[in-house]
C-alpha positions in Angstrom: 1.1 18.2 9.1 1.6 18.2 5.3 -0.3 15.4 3.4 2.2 12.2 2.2 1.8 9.8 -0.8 2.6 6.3 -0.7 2.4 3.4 -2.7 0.9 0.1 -1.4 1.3 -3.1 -2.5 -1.4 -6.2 -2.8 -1.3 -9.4 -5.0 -4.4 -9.0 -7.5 -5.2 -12.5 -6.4 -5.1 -11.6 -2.8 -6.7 -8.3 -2.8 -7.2 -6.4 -5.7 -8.0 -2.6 -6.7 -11.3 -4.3 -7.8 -12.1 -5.7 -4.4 -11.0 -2.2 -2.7 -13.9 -0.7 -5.0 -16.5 -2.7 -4.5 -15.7 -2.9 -0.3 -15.3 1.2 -0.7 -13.0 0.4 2.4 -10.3 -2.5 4.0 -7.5 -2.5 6.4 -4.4 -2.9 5.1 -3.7 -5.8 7.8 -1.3 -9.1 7.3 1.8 -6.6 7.0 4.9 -8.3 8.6 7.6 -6.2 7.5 9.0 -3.6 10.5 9.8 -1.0 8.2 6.2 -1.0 6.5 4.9 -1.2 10.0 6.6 1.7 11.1 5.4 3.7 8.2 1.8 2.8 9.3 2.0 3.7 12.8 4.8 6.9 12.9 4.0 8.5 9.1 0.5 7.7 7.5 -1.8 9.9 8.5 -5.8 10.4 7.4 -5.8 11.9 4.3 -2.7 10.7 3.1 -3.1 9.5 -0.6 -2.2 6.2 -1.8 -1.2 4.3 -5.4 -2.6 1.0 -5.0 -0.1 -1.4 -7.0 -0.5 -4.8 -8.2 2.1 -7.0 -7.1 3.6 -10.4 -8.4 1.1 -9.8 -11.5 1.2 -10.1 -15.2 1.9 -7.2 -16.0 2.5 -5.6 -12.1 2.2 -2.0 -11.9 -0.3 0.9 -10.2 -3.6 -0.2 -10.7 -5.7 3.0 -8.6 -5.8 5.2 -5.8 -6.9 5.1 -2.1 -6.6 7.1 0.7 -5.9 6.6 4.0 -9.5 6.4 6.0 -7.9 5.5 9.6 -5.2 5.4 11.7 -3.5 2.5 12.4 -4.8 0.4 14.9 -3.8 -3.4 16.4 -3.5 -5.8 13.4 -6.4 -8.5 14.6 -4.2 -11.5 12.2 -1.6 -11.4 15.1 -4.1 -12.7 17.3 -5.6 -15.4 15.2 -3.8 -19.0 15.5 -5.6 -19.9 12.4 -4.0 -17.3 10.1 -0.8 -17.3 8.5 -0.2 -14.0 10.3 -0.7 -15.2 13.6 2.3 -14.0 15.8 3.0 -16.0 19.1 5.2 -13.1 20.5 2.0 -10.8 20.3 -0.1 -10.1 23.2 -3.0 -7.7 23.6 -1.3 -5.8 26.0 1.9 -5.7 23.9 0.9 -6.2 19.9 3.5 -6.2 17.6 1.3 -5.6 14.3 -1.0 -2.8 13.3 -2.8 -2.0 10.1 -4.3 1.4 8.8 -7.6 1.4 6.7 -7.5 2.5 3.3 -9.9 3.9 1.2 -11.3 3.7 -2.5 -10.9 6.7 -4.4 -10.2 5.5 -8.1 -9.1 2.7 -10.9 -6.8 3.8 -13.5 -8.4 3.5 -17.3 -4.5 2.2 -17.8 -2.8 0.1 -15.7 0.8 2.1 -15.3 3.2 -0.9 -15.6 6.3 -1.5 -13.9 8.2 -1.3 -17.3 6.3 2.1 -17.8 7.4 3.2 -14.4 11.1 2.6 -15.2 10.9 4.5 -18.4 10.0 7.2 -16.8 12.1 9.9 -15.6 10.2 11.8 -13.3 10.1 8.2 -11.8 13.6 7.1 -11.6 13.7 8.0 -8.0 10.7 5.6 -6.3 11.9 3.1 -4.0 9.7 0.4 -5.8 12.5 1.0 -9.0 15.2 0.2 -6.8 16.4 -3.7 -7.0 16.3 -5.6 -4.4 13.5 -3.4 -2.8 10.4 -5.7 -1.4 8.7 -3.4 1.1 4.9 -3.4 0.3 4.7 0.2 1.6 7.1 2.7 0.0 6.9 6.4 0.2 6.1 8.5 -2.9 6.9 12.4 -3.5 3.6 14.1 -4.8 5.0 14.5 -8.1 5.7 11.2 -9.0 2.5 10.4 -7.0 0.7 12.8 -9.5 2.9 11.6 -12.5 1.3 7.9 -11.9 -2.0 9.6 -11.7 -1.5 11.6 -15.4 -0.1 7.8 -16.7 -3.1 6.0 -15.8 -5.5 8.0 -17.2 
């Protein structure tokens, strides 16, 4: 199966591309959207590469790059009645949530801002350009995946 590129979203304050480099690894848990949920568990394979992008930041905009390290597996926050992920639905025999792992590969010398992004034609096609598009997981073709690349350089 041929790699894919995506672009995952994190508040900086939340979890940063600074935090992903120093833990080397994380899963990409807490994701209550169905779409991004689908992505994790029917699309993202090991090996697939990722744009870490800092969300709901001043500026936001790609901030590195990951790969996926793991398959998804069951998101543990569903399970936890002390997170603001819990899900009551959820069962262990019949989870709802699941989370991949992603790893560190490398921080951008520049962060690629979303204003840079929209100036940018080989970019006018990403999802995250779109209005009205929230989705913390969005796919990327491997040009514009290695456009953001040459940007943050």
């Amino acid at each position: 199966m041929a790699k894919k590129y995506w672009l995952m979203k994190s508040e900086p304050e939340t979890y940063s591309i600074d935090d992903l480099e120093r833990d080397k690894t994380t899963w990409w848990d807490s994701i209550r959207n169905y779409q991004a949920r689908n992505f994790m568990t029917k699309e993202m394979k090991v090996g697939d590469d990722v744009i870490f992008y800092h969300s709901n930041a001043t500026p936001p905009g790609a901030a590195g790059t990951g790969t996926v390290s793991n398959p998804a597996k069951v998101d543990p926050t569903q399970f936890d009645k002390k997170s603001d992920y819990f899900e009551k639905r959820a069962s262990k025999e019949r989870p709802m949530w699941f989370c991949v792992e992603l790893a560190f590969k490398k921080k951008f010398k520049n962060l690629v801002s979303l204003e840079e992004m929209k100036e940018q034609k080989p970019l006018e096609n990403m999802l995250i350009l779109r209005k009205g598009n929230r989705l913390s997981i969005t796919p990327l073709s491997k040009a514009e995946f290695e456009h953001l690349v040459k940007l943050g350089k």
